[in-house]
C-alpha positions in Angstrom: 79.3 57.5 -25.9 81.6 56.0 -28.4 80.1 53.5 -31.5 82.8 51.5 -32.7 83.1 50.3 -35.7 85.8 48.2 -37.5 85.8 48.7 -40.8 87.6 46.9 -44.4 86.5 49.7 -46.9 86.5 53.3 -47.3 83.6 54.4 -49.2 81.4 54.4 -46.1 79.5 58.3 -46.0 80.7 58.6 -42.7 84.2 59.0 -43.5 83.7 61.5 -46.2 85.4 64.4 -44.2 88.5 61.9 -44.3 88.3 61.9 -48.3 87.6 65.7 -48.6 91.0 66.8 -47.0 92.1 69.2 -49.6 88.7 70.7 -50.0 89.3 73.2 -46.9 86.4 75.5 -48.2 83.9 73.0 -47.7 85.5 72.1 -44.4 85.1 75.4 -43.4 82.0 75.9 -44.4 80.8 73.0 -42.2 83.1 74.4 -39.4 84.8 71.1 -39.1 88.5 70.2 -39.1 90.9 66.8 -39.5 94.0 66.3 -36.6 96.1 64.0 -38.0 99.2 62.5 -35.4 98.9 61.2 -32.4 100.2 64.3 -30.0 97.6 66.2 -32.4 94.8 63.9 -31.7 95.6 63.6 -28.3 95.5 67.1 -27.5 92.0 67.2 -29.5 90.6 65.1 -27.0 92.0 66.6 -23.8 90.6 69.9 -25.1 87.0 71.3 -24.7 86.7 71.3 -28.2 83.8 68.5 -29.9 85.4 65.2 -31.6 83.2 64.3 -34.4 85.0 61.0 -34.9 88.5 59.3 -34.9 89.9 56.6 -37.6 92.5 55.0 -36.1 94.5 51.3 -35.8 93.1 48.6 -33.5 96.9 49.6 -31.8 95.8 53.1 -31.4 92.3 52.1 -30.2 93.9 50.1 -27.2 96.2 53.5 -26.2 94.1 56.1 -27.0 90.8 54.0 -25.5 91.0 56.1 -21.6 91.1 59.3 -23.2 88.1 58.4 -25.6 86.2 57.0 -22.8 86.7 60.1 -20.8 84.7 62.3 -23.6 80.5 63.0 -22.6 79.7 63.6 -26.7 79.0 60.7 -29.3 81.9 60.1 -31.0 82.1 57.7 -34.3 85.5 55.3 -34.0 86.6 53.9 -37.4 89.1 51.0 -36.8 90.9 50.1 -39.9 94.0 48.5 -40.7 96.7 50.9 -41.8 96.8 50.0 -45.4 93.2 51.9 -45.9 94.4 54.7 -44.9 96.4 56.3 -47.8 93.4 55.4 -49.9 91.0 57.1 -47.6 93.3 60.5 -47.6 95.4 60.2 -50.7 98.4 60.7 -49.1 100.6 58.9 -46.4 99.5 58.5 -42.7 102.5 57.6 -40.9 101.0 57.0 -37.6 97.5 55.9 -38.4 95.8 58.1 -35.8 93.3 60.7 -37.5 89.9 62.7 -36.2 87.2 64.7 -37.1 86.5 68.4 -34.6 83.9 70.9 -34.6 85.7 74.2 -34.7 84.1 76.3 -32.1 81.7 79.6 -31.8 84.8 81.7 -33.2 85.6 84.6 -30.4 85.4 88.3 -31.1 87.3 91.1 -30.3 84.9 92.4 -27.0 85.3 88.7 -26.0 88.8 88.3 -26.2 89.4 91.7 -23.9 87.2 90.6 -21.4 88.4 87.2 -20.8 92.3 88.6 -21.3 94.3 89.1 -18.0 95.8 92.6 -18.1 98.4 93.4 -19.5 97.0 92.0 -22.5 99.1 90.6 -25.0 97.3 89.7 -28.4 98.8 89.1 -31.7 97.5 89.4 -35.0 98.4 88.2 -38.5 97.8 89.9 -41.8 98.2 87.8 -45.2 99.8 84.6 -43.8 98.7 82.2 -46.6 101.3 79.5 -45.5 99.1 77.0 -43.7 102.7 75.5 -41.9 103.7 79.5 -41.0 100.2 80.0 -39.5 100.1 76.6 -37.8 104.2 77.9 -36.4 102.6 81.4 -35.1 99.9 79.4 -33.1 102.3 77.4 -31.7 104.4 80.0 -30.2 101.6 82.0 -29.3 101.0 79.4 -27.1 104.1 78.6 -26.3 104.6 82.2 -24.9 101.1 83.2 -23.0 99.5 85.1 -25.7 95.8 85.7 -25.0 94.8 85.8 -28.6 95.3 85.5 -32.0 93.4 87.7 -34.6 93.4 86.3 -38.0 93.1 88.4 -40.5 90.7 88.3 -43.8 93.2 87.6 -46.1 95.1 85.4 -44.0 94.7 81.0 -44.0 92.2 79.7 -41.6 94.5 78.2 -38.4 91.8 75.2 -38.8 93.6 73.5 -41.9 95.1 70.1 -41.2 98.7 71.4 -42.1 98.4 74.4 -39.8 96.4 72.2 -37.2 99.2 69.7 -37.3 102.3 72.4 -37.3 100.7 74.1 -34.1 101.1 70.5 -32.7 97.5 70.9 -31.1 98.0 74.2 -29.9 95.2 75.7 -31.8 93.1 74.0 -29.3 94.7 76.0 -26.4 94.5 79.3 -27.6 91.7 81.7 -28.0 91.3 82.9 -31.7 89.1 85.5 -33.3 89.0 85.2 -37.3 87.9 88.6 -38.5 86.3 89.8 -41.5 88.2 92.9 -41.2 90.6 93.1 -39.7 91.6 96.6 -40.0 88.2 97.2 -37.9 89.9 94.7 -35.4 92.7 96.7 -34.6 91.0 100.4 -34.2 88.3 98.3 -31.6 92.0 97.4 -30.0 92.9 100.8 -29.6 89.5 101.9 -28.7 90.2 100.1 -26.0 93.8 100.9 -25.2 95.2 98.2 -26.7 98.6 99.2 -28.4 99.0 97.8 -32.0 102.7 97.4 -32.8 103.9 96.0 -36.5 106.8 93.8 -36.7 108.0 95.3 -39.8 111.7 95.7 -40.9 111.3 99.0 -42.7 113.8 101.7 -42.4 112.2 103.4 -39.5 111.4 100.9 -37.6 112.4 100.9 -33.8 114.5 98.0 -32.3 112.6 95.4 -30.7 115.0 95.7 -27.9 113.7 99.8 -27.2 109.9 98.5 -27.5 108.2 98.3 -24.5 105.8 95.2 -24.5 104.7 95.5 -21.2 101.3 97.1 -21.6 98.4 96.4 -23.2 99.5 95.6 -26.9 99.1 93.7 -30.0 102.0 92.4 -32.2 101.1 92.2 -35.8 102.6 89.8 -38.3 102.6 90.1 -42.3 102.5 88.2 -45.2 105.8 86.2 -46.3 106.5 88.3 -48.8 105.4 91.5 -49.2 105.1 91.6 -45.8 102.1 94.0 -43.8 100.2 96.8 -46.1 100.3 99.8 -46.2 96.6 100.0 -44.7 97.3 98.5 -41.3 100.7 99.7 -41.0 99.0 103.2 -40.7 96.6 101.7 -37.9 99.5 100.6 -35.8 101.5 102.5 -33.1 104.5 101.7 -33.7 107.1 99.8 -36.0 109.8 97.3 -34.8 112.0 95.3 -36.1 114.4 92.0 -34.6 117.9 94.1 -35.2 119.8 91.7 -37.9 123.5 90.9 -38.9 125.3 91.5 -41.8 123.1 91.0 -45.2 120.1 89.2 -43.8 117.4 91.8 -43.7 114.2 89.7 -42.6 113.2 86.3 -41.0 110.7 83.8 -42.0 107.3 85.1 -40.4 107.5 82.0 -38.1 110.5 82.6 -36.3 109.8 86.5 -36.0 107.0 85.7 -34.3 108.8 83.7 -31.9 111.8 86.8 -31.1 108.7 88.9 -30.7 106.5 86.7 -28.2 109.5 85.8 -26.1 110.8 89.4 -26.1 107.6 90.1 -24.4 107.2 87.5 -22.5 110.9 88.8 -21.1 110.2 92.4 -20.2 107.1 91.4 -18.7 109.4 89.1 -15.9 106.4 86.0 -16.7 108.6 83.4 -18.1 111.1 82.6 -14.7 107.1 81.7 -13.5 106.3 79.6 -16.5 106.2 75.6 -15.3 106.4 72.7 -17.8 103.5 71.2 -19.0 103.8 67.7 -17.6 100.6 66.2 -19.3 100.8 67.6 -22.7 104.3 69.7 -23.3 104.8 71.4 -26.5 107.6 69.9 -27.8 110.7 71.8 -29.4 110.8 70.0 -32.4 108.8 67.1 -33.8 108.4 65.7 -37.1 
């Protein structure tokens, strides 16, 4: 059921989630996250995942009014005029569309296996503290049939409202285990057969072109800088590496996870079957 509310000021308690955006530790405590943009929001409420509540234009009440309809939870709607908005969030909100989630039970590794297909194809990210690099990964995890992501302890929470918006909604898509360790993440993986491969450009690497992807396997992805430690390099299988010209010697963490994905979605024959996504496409490139 939705209780609407139009509203002129933004000290109401209810919107205090709205005013607590860079306080992500406190958001994450509550479990709860802010989509911001209209594909975002959108994809928020086509998704099995709770909506809390939505702030949005009387404009954006009118298009978005179906989909809200269509939820079974109570949902707050905030209608304000545009011009509260950069007061409510301290910073610009071009489209004046913005909600409030429950992030989910998170999943665990035994979870993940049983509900993955086989051949399995899981990645896993190690010291990604770039909210917009984290919210990329998603994204092309999605975009390329991975089963699941396993975020690692040192690594940003895909639930931040950058990374939320940079995976263009696809967090709410793809399956995702945060770990406390996740070192113990990736021996449960190979308990299980899972093969752990680090994209790593070190000397010895292998060429991601000689990998075989087509089993059971995890890709894992390191920090921007100093890339994946020492500690779960020696828990992985194997190293590769995206072959490079001239004096470029690694890519941003982003777009390496994208070579990677695709390469193995490639060898295992699955993207010729791949159809668009009429309803809610990913697209290439959005602001």
């Amino acid at each position: 059921m939705l209780h609407v509310r139009r509203i002129d000021s933004v000290d109401l308690p209810e919107l205090e989630p709205y005013r607590t955006l860079k306080r992500s530790e406190e958001h994450r405590q509550r479990r709860i996250f802010v989509a911001q943009g209209e594909k975002v929001v959108q994809r928020l409420l086509a998704s099995h995942f709770r909506v809390i509540s939505v702030i949005l234009t009387e404009d954006w009440f009118v298009a978005l009014r179906p989909q809200l309809d269509a939820r079974r939870e109570d949902i707050q709607v905030f209608i304000a005029s545009k011009s509260l908005f950069e007061p409510l969030t301290g910073h610009s909100v071009y489209q004046g569309v913005l909600a409030v989630g429950q992030i989910p039970v998170p999943e665990t590794i035994l979870r993940l296996l049983h509900k993955s297909p086989r051949p399995r194809l899981f990645a896993a990210v190690e010291g990604i503290s770039n909210a917009e690099n984290l919210g990329v990964i998603v994204r092309n995890c999605a975009a390329f049939g991975v089963h699941g992501l396993i975020v690692g302890e040192t690594s940003s929470s895909p639930f931040l409202r950058r990374s939320v918006r940079s995976s263009m909604g696809a967090i709410f898509q793809l399956p995702t285990a945060e770990v406390t360790c996740l070192a113990d993440a990736l021996l449960e993986l190979r308990h299980h057969e899972v093969r752990v491969l680090a994209a790593h450009p070190r000397a010895d690497a292998h060429s991601l072109s000689k990998a075989d992807l087509t089993r059971d396997c995890c890709v894992v992805f390191g920090g921007e800088g100093p890339g994946i430690t020492p500690r779960i390099l020696e828990l992985c299988d194997e190293t590769v590496a995206v072959p490079m010209h001239g004096t470029v010697d690694s890519l941003n963490v982003g777009s390496a996870s994208a070579v990677f994905l695709y390469e193995a979605r490639r060898q295992r024959g699955a993207l010729e079957t791949v159809q668009p996504n009429r309803d809610h496409p990913l697209p290439i490139c959005e602001n």
